[in-house]
N, C-alpha and C positions, 0 to 999 in steps of 0.2 A: 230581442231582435228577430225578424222575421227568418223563414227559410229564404226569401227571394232576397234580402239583404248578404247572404253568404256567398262566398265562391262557389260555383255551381261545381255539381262532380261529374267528371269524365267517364264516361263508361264505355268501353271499345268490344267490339265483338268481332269475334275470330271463326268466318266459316273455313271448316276443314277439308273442301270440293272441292276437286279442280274443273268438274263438269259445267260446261256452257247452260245457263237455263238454269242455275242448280237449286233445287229447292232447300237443300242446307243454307243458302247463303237468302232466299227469300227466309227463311226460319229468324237467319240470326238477324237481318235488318228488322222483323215487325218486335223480337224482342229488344232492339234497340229502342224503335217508336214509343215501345211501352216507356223506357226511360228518359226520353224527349218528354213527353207527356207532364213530368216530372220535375221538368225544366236542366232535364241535366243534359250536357254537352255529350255527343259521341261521336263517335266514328266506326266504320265497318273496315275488318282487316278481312282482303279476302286473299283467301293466298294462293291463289290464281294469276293474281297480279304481283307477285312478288318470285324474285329470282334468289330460290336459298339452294343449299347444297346438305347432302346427309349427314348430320352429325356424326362424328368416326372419334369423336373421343378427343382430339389431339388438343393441346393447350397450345400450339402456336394458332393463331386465326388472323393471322396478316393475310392470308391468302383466300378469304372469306367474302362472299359478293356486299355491296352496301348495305343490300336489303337485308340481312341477317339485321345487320346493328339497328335498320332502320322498323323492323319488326319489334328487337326487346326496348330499344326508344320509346316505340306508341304502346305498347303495354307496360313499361316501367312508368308512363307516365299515369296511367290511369288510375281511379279507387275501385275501378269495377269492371267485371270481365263475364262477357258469356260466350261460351264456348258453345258451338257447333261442330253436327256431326252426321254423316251420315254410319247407317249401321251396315258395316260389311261382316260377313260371315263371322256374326258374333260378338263382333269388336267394333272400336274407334276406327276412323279413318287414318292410311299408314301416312299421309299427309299432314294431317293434324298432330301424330305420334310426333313427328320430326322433327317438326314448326316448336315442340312442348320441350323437345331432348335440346332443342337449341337454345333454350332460355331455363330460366332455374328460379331459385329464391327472389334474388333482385329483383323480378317480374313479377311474383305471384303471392311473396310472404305478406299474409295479412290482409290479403287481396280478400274482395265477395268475387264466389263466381256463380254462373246460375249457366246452366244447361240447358240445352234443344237439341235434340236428333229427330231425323226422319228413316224411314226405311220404306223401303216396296212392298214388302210384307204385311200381314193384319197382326203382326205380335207387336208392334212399335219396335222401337231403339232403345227400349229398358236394358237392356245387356253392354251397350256402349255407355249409356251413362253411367250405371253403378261404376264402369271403368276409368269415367274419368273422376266420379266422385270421387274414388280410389288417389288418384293421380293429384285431386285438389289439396288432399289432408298429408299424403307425402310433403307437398311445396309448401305447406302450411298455410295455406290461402282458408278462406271461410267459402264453405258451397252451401248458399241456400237453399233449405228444405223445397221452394219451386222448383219444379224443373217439369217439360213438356215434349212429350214423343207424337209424331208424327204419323201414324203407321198408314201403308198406302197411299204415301203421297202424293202420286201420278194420278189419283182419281182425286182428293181430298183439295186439289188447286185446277182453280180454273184456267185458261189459258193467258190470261195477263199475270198470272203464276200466284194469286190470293188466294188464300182460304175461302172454301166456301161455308164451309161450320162456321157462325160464328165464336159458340163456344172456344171451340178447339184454337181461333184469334185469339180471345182473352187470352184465354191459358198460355198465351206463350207471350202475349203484349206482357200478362202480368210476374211472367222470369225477368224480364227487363225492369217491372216498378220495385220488384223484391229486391232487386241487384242494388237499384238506385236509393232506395231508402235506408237497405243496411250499411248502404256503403257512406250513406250521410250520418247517419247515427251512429257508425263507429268511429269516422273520423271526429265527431262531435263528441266523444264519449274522452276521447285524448285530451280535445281543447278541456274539458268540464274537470277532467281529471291534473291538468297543468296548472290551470286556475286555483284549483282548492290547494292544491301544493304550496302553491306561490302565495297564495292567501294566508295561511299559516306557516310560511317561514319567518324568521327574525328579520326584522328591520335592517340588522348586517349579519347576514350568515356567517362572515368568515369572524365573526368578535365572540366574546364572554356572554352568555348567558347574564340577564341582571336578574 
């Protein structure tokens, strides 16, 4: 059977800006493109647009805005996750922190995730991803070896906010094909893995051996 014969895989990305313009959230849409490309279905979570509150720990969440549930909703629904970021002083975005403390297993176990940061700086965002890579293998999610930093991004984007390296495109189209293809091959890897089960089981599992 073909790839375009299967359910296509969802892949959502989650910029972690709340800045107007923000170049973290051009970052995570061209890694989406790259998963388009692919023929997989996405969506971009920008959480700019969404109304959450601080995780404080508490296990009653009656009193939680929509958007919380409607945030681990679109990522519980997905096979693939890329995570954006901008790099502040060393680290992840404390927006993005939040957005991650409010969601857990359900959302990420087994998950692909692939990374983009940007920074204003010439060192890139290498210091927030190794952080979140950190953060992917806690949730037990799989973080593909791609992953693409940004450095200088206020020169590196033109003013319709694209890349003008082309390179430096690929590289971040190609976190989106990695996300989208491990994320096909591991769910195919289940199906391949159910089949040969069921392939060699007994005609009546629950009878006598003949």
């Amino acid at each position: 059977m073909s790839t375009t014969e299967h359910r296509p895989c969802k892949i959502v990305g989650i910029s972690g800006s709340l800045r107007s313009g923000s170049y973290t959230t051009m970052a995570v849409g061209l890694g989406l493109r790259g998963a388009e490309e692919l023929k997989c279905e996405t969506k971009l979570i920008n959480l700019r647009e969404y109304h959450l509150v601080f995780c404080d720990g508490k296990d009653d969440e009656s009193q939680y805005p929509k958007d919380v549930f409607r945030l681990r909703d679109e990522v519980k629904s997905a096979q693939g996750i890329i995570l954006g970021t901008p790099e502040y002083h060393g680290g992840y975005s404390g927006v993005l922190k939040n957005a991650l403390d409010l969601m857990g297993f359900e959302e990420f176990e087994g998950k692909m995730i692939g990374l983009v940061g940007v920074s204003g700086g010439a060192m890139g965002a290498f210091s927030a991803l190794e952080s979140l890579r950190n953060i992917g293998r806690a949730l037990h999610a799989w973080v593909v070896p791609e992953q693409a930093s940004i450095p200088q991004a206020w020169q590196e984007c033109d003013e319709s906010g694209k890349l003008k390296d082309p390179q430096l495109d690929e590289r971040v189209r190609q976190v989106g094909r990695q996300v989208a293809r491990c994320a096909f091959l591991h769910g195919s890897c289940k199906t391949n893995e159910f089949l040969q089960k069921w392939e060699k089981s007994l005609e009546n599992p629950g009878g006598e051996e003949r």
